[in-house]
LOMAR-8791 format. One record per atom (N, C-alpha, C): x, y, z; atom name; residue in three letters; residue number from 1. Coordinates in steps of 0.05 Angstrom, whole numbers, plus 5000, padded with zeros to 4 digits. Atoms other than C-alpha are relative to their C-alpha. Last residue first. Layout:
<atoms>
- X|Y|Z|CA|Ala|NUM
...
</atoms>
This chain:
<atoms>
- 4995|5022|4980|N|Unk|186
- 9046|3946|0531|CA|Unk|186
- 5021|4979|4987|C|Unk|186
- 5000|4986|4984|N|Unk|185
- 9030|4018|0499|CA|Unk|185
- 5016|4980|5014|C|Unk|185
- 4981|4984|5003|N|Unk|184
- 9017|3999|0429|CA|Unk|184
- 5023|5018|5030|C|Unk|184
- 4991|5025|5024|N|Unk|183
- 8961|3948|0437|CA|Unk|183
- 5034|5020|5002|C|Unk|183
- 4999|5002|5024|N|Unk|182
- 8927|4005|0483|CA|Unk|182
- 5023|4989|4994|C|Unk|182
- 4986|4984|5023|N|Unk|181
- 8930|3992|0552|CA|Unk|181
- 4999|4991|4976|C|Unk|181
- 5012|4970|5003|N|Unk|180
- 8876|3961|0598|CA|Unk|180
- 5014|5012|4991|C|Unk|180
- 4974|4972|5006|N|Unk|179
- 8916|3898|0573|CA|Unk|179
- 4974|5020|4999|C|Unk|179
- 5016|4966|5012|N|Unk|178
- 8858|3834|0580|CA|Unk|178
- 5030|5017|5006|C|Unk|178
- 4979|4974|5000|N|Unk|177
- 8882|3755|0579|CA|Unk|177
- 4994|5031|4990|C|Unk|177
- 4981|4998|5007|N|Unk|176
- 8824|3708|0585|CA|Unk|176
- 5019|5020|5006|C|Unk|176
- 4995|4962|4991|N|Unk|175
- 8786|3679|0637|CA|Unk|175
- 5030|5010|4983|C|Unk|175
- 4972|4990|5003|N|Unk|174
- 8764|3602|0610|CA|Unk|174
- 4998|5039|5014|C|Unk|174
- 4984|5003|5028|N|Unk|173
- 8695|3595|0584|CA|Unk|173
- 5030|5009|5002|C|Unk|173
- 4999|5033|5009|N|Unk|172
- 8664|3568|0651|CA|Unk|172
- 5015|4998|4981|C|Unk|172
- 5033|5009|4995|N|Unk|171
- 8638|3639|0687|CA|Unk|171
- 4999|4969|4982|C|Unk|171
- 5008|5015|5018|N|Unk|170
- 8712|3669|0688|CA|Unk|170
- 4980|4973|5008|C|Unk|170
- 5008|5024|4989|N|Unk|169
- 8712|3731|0715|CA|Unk|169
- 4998|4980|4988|C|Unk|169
- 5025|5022|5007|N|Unk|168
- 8764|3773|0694|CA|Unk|168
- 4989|4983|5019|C|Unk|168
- 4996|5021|4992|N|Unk|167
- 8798|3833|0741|CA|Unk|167
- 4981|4981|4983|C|Unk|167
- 5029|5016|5009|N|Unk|166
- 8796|3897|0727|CA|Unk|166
- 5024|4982|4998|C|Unk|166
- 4991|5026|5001|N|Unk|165
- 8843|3958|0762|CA|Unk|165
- 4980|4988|4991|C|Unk|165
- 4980|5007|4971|N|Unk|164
- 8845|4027|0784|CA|Unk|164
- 5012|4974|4986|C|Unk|164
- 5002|5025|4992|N|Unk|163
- 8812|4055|0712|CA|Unk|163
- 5018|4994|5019|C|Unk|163
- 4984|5005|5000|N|Unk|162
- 8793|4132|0710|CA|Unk|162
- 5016|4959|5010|C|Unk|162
- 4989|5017|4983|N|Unk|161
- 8732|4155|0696|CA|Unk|161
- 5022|4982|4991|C|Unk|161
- 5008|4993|4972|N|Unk|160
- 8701|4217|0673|CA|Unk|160
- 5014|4975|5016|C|Unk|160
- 5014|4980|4996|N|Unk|159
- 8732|4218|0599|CA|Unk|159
- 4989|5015|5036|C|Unk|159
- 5010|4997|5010|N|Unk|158
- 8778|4155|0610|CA|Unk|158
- 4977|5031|4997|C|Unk|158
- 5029|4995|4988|N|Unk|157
- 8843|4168|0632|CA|Unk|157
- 4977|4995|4977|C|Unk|157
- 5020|5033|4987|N|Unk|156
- 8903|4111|0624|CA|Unk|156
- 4966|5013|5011|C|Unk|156
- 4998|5024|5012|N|Unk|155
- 8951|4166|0593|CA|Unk|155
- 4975|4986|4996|C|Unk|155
- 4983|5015|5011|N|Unk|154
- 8943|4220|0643|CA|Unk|154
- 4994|4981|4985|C|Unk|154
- 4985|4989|5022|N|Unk|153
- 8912|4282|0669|CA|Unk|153
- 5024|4977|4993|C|Unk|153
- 4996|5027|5013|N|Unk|152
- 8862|4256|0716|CA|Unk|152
- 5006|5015|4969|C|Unk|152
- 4997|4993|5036|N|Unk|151
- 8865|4311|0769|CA|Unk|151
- 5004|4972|4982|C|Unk|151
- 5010|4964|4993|N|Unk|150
- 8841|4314|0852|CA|Unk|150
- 5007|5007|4956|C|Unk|150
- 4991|4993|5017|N|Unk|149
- 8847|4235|0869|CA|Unk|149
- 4994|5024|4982|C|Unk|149
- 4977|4980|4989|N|Unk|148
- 8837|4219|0942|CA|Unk|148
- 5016|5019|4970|C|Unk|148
- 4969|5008|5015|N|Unk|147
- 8776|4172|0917|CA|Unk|147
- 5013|5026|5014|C|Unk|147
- 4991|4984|5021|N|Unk|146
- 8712|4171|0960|CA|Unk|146
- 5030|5009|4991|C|Unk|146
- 4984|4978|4975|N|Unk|145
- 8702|4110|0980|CA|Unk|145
- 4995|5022|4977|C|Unk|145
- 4994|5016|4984|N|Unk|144
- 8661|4042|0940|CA|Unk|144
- 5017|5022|5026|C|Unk|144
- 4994|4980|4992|N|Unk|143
- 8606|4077|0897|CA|Unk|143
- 5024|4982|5034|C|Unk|143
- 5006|4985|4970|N|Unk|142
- 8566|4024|0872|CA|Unk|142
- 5035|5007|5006|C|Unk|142
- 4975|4983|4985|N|Unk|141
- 8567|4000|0802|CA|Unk|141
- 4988|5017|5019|C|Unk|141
- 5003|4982|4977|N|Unk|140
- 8528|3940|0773|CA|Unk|140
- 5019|5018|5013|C|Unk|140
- 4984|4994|4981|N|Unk|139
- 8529|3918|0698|CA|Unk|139
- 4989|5014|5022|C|Unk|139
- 5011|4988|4982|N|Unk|138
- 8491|3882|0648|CA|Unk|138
- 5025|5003|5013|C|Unk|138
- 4972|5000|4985|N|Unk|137
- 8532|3866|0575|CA|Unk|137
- 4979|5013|5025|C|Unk|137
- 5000|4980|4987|N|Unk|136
- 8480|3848|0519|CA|Unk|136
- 5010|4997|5025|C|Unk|136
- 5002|5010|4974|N|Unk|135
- 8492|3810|0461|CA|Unk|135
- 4989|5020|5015|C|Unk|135
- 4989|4989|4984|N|Unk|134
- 8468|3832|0390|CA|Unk|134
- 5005|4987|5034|C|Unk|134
- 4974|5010|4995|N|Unk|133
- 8440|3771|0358|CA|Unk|133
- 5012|5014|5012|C|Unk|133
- 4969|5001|5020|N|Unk|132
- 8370|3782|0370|CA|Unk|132
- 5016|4990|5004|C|Unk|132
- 5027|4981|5017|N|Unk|131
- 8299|3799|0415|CA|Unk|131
- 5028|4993|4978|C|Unk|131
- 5017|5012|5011|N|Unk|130
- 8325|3746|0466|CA|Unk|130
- 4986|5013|4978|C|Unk|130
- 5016|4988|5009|N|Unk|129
- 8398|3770|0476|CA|Unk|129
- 4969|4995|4988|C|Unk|129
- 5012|5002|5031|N|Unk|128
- 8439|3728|0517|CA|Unk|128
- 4973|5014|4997|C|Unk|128
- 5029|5010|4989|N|Unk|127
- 8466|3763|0583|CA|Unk|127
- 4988|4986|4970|C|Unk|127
- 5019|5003|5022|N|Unk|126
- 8538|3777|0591|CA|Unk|126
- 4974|4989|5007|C|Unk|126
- 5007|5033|5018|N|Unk|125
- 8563|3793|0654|CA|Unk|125
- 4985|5009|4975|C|Unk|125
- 5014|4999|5020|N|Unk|124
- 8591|3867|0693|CA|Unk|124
- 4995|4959|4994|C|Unk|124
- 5002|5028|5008|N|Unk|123
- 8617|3887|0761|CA|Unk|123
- 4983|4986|4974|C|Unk|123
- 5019|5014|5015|N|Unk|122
- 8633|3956|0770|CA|Unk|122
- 5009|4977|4989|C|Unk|122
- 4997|5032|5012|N|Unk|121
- 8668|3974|0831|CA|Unk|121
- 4977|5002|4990|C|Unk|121
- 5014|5017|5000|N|Unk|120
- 8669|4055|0847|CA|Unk|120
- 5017|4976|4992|C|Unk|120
- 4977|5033|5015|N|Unk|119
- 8728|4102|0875|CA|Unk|119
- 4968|4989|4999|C|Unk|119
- 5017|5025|4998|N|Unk|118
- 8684|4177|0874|CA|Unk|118
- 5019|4972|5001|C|Unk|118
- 4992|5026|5007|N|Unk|117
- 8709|4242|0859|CA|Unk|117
- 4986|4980|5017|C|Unk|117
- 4993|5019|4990|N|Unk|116
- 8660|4301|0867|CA|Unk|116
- 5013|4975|4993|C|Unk|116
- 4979|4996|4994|N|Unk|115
- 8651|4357|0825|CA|Unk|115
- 5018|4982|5017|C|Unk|115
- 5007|4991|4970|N|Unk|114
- 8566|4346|0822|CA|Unk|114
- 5041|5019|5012|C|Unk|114
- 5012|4973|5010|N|Unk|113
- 8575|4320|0753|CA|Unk|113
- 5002|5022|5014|C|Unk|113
- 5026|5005|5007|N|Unk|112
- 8621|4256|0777|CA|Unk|112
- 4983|5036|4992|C|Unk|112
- 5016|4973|4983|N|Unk|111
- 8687|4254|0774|CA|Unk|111
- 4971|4999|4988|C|Unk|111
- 5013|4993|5025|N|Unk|110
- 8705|4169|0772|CA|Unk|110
- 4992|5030|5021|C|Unk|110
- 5004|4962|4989|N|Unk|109
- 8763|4140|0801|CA|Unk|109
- 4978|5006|4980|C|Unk|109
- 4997|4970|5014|N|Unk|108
- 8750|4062|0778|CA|Unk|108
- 5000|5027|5016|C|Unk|108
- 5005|4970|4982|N|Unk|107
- 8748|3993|0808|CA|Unk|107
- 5016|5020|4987|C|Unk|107
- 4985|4975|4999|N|Unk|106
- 8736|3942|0764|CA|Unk|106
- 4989|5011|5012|C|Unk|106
- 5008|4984|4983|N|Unk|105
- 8696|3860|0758|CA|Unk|105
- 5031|5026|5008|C|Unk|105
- 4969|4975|4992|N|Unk|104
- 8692|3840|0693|CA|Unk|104
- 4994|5005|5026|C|Unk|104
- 5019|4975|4980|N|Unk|103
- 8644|3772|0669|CA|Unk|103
- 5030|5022|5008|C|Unk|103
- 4982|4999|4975|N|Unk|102
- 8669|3723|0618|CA|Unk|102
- 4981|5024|5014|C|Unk|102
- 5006|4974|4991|N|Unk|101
- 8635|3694|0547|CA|Unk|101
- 5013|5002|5038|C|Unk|101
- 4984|5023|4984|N|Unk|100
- 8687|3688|0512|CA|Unk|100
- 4979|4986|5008|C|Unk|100
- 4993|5011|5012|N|Unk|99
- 8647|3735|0462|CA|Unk|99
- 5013|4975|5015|C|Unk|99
- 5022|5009|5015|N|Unk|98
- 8605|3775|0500|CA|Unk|98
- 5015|4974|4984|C|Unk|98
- 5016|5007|4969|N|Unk|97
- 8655|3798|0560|CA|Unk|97
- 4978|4981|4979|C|Unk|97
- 4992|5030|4984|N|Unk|96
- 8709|3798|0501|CA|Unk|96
- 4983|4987|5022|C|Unk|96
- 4999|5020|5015|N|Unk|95
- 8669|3844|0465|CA|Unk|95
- 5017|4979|5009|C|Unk|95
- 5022|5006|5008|N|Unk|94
- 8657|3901|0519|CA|Unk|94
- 5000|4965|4989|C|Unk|94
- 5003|5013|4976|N|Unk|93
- 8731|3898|0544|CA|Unk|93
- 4966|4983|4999|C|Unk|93
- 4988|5016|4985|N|Unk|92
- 8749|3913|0479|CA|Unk|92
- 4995|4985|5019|C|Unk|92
- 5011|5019|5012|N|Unk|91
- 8710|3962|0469|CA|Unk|91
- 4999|4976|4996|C|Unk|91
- 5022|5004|4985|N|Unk|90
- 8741|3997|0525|CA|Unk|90
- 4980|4982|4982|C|Unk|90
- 4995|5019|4972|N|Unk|89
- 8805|3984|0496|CA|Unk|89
- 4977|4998|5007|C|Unk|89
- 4998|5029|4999|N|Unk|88
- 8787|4012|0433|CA|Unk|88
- 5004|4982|5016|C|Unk|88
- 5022|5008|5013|N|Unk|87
- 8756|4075|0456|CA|Unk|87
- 5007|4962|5006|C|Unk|87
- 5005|5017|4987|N|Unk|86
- 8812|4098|0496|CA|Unk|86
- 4979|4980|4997|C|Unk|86
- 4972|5016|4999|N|Unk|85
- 8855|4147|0455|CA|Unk|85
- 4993|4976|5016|C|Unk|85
- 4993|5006|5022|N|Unk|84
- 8782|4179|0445|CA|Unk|84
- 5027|4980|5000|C|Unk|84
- 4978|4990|5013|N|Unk|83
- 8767|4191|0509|CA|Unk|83
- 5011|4982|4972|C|Unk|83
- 4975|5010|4994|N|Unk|82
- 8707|4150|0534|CA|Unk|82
- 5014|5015|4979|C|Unk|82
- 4989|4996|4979|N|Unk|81
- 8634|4176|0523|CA|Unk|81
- 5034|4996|5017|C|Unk|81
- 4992|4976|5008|N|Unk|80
- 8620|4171|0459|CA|Unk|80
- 5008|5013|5027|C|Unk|80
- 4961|4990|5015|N|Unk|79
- 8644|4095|0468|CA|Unk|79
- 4992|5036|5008|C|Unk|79
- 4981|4985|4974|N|Unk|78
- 8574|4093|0518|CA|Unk|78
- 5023|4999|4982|C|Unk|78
- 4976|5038|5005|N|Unk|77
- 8539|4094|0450|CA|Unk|77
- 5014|5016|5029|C|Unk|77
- 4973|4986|5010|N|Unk|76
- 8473|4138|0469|CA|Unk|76
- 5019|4972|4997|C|Unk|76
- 5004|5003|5031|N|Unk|75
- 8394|4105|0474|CA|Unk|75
- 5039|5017|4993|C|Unk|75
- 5017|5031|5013|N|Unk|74
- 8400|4108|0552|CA|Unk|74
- 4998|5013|4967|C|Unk|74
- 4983|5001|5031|N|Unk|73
- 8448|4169|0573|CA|Unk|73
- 4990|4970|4986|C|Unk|73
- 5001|5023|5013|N|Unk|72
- 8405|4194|0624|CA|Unk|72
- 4998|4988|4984|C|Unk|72
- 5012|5003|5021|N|Unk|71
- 8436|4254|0653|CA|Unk|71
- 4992|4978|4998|C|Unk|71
- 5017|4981|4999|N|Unk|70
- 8478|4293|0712|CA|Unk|70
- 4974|4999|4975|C|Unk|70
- 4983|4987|5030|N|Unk|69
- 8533|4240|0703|CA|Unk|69
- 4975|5022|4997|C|Unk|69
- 4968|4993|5000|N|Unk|68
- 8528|4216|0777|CA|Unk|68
- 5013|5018|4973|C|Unk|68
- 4978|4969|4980|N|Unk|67
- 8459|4234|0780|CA|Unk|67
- 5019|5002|4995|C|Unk|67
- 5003|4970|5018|N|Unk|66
- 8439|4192|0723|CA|Unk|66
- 5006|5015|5021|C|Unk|66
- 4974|4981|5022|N|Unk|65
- 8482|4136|0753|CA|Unk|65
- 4989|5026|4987|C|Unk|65
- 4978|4983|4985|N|Unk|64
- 8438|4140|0816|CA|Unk|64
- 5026|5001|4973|C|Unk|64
- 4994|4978|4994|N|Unk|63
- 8385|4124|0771|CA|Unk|63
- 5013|5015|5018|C|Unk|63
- 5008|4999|4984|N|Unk|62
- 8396|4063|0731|CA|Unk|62
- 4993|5032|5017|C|Unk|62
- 4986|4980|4984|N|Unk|61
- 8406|4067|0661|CA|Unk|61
- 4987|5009|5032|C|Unk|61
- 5019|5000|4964|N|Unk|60
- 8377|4016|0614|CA|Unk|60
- 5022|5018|5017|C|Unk|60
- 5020|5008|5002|N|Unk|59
- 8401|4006|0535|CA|Unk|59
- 4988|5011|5026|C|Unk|59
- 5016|5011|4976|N|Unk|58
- 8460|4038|0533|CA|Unk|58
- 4980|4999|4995|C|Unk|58
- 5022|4985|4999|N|Unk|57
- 8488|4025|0459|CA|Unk|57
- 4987|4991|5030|C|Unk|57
- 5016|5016|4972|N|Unk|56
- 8559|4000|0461|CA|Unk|56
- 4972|5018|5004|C|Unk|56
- 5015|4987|4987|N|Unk|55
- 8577|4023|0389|CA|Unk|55
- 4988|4977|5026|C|Unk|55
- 4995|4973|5002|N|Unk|54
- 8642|4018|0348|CA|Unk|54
- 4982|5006|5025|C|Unk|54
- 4967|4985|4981|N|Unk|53
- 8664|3947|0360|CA|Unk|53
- 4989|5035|5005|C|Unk|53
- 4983|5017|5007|N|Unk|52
- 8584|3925|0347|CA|Unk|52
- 5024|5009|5001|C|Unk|52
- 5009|4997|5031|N|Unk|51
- 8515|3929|0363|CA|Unk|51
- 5021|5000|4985|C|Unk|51
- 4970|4997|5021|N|Unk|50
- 8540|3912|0438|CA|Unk|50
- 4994|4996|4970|C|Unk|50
- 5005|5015|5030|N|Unk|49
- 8477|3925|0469|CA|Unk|49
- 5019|4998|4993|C|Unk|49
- 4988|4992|5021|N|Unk|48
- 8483|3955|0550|CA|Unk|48
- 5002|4974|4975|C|Unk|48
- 5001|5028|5012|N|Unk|47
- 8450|3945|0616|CA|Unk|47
- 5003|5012|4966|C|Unk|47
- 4994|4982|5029|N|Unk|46
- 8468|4000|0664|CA|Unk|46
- 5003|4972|4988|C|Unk|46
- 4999|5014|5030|N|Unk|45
- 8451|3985|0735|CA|Unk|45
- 5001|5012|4980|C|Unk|45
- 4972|5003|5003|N|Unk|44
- 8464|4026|0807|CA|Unk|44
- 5008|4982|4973|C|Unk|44
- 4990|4974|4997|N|Unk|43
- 8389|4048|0818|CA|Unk|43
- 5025|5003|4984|C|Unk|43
- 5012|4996|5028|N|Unk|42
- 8358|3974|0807|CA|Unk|42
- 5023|5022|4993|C|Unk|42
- 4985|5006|5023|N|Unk|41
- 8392|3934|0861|CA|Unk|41
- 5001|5029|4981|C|Unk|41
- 4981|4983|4993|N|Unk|40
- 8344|3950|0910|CA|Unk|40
- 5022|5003|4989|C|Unk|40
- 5009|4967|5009|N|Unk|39
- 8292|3925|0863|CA|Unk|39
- 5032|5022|5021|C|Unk|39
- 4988|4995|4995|N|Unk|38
- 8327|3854|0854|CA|Unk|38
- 4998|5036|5006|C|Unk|38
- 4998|5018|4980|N|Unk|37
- 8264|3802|0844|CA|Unk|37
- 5026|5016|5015|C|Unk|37
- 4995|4998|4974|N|Unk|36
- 8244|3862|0805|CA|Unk|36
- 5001|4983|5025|C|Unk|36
- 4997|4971|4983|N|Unk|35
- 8284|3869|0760|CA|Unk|35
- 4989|5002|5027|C|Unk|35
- 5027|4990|4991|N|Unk|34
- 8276|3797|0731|CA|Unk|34
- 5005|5021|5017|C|Unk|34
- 4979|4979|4980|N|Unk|33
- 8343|3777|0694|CA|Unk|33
- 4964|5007|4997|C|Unk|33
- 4998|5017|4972|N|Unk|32
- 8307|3711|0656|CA|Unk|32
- 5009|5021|5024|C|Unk|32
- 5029|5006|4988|N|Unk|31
- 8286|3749|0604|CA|Unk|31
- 4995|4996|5025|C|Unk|31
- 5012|4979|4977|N|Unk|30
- 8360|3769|0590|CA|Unk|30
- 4968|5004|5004|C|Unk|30
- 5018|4977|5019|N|Unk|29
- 8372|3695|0571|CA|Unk|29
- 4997|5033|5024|C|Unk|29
- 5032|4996|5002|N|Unk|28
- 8422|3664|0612|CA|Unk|28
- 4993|5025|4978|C|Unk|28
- 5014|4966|4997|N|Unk|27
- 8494|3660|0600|CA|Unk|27
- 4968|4980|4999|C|Unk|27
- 4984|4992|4984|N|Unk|26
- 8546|3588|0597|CA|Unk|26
- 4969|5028|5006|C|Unk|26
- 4979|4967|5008|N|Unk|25
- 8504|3562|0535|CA|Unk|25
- 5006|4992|5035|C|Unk|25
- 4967|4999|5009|N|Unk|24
- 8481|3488|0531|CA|Unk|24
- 5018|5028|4989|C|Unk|24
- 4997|5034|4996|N|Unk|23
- 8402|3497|0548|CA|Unk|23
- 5028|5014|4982|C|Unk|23
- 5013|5014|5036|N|Unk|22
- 8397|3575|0562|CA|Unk|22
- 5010|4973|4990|C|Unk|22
- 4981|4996|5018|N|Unk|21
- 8417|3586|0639|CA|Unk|21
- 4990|4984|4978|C|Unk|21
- 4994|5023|5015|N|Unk|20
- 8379|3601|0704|CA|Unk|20
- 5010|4993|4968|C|Unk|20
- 5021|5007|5013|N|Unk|19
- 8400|3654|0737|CA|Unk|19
- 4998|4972|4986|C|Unk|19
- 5014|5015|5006|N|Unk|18
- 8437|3636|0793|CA|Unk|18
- 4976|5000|4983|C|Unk|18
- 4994|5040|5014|N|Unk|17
- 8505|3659|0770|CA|Unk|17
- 4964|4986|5012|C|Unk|17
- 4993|5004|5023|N|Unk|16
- 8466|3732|0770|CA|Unk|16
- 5005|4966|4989|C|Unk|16
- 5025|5001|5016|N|Unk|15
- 8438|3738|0834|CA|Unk|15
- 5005|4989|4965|C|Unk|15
- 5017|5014|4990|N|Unk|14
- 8502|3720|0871|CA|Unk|14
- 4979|4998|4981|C|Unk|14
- 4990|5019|5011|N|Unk|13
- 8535|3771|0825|CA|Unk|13
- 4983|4971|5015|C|Unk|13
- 5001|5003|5026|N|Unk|12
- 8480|3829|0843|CA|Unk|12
- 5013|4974|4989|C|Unk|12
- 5033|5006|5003|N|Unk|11
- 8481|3812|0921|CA|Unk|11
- 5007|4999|4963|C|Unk|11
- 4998|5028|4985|N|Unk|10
- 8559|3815|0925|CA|Unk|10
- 4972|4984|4981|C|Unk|10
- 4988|5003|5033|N|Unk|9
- 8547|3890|0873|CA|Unk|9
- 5011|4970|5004|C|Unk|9
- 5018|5002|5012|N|Unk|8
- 8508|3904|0935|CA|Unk|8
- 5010|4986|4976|C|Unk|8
- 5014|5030|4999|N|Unk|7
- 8562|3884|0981|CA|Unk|7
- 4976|5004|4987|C|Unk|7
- 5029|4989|4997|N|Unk|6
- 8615|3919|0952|CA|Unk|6
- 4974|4984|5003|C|Unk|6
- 5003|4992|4967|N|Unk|5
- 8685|3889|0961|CA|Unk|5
- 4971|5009|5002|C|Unk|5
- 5023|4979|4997|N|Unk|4
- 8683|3833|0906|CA|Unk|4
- 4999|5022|5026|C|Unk|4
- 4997|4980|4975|N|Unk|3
- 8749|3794|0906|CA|Unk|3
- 4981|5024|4982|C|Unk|3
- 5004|4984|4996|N|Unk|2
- 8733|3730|0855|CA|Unk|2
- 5004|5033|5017|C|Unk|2
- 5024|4985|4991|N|Unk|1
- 8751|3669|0875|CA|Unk|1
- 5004|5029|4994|C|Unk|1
</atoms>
């Protein structure tokens, strides 16, 4: 089972395994993800294209993340956002969530615009894509303490946020083996 501590991001996974699911896949269509059967939800989502290793294109951006990053980074690649030494991993995490297909649930230090650290849990799933082949990766992140952590001057940082820990979910196709370090590191 799972260890979810956030109980919106409870609500979101709940909501999720019962969408209903495209004859002999594991994922539902993202048709089927109806906004607003989940409006309190909405704020804390980021629903993302995987067009392909290079570019996670956000598609949807809730709006307590545009606070947190002082913007709304819908039509950007979230890579341009992740430290360069950290791309591939995070892409990584992208394309295995689409490709297995598996769900992530991480808790992250993240500084937010404001100067404030933050510990969130974001919980993500694939969703099949009804306009294409690109997949697309929904996620919920709520704000779980605020972190004790004052510099992210190491290794394992990403641009604004810093990874605690991720955990696969595995939604039928197996939960495979992930290394939040680069190939070279582990």
């Amino acid at each position: 089972m799972v260890e979810i501590f956030n109980e919106r991001n409870r609500q979101f996974y709940d909501y999720w395994k019962q969408l209903p699911r495209a004859e002999g896949s594991l994922l539902p269509y993202r048709s089927s993800f109806l906004p607003e059967e989940i409006p309190d939800l909405l704020p804390n989502l980021l629903l993302f294209e995987v067009i392909s290793k290079d570019f996670m294109k956000i598609r949807l951006q809730g709006t307590t993340i545009d606070e947190q990053y002082g913007s709304d980074m819908a039509g950007a690649n979230y890579l341009d956002f992740v430290e360069p030494k950290r791309r591939e991993v995070a892409a990584s995490a992208f394309l295995m969530m689409a490709e297995t297909p598996c769900g992530i649930v991480a808790r992250l230090d993240q500084l937010l615009t404001t100067g404030r650290y933050v510990t969130v849990e974001a919980i993500g799933f694939p969703l099949l894509n009804d306009r294409g082949d690109n997949p697309i990766i929904i996620y919920s992140s709520n704000e779980l303490r605020r972190s004790n952590r004052f510099t992210f001057e190491d290794e394992y940082q990403l641009h604004y946020i810093y990874v605690l820990d991720r955990e696969i979910i595995d939604i039928g196709a197996g939960a495979p083996e992930f290394h939040d370090l680069p190939d070279d590191d582990h």
